[in-house]
N, C-alpha and C positions, 0 to 999 in steps of 0.2 A: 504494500500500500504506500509505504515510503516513498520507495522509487518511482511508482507512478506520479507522486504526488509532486517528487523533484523532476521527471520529465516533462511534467505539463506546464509547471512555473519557467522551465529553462526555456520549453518552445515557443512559450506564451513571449518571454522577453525579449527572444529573438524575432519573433514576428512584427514585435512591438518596435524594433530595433530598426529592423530594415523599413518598417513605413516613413517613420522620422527621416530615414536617411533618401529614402526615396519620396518623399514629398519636398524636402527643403533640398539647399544646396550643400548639405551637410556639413554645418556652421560648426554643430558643435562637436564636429570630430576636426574643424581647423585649426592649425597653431592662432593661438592670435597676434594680429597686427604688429610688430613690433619698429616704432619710427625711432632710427637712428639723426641724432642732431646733425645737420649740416653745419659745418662750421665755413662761413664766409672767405676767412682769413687763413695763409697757412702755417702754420706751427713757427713760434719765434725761434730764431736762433740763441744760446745760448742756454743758463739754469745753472742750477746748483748740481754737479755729481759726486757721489760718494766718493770720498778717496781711495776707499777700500777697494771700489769698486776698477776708480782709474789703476791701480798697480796693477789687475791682473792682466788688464785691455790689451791688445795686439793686435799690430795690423794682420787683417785676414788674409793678406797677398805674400807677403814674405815674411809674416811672424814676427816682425821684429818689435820692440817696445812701442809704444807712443808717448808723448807728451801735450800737456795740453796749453794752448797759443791762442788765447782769446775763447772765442766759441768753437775752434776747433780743434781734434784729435791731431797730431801730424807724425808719420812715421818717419824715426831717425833716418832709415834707410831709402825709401822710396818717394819722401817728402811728400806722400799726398794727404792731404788736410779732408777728415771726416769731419760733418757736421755735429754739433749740437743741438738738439731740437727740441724745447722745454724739457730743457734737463735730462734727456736721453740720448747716449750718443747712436750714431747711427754706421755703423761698422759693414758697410756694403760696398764694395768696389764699384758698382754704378753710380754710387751716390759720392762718393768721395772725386775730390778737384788735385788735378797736377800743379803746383807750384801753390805760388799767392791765391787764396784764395778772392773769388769776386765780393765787392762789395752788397752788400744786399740792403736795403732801404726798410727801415725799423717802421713800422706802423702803426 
């Protein structure tokens, strides 16, 4: 009697289940919405970083130490200057500049 009694509540829910979902556009099995900020402007150069954090940094091209020259990382050996970008360096060889780096215009 049990199990009948658990079969018919199971079938019951699933019938129940698929009308919901085949009536609406089935909302409520959607992630919901979630709006990511646009931010207008792009990340300042510069910030505070750990020191703890600058000793262990290395350029990811030839390993060698870096130093830090304003708002940016510069490798001893390969002199390319990594950004700092609100306090986060950014250690990417596409993103890193050969020599001086360019001025950029504070906003």
């Amino acid at each position: 009697m049990k199990r009948l009694l658990v079969l018919a509540l199971a079938a019951g829910g699933a019938a129940w289940l698929w009308r919901r979902r085949s009536a609406g556009s089935g909302a409520a099995f959607d992630a919901p919405a979630v709006q990511v900020p646009v931010s207008p402007a792009p990340p300042k150069l510069g910030g505070e970083v750990d020191a703890e954090l600058l000793s262990i940094l290395a350029c990811p091209l030839d390993k060698q130490p870096v130093t830090r020259e304003g708002n940016y990382l510069v490798c001893q050996e390969c002199k390319r200057h990594y950004p700092i970008r609100d306090g986060i360096p950014v250690m990417l060889i596409d993103e890193a500049e050969q020599g001086p780096p360019a001025q950029q215009a504070d906003g």
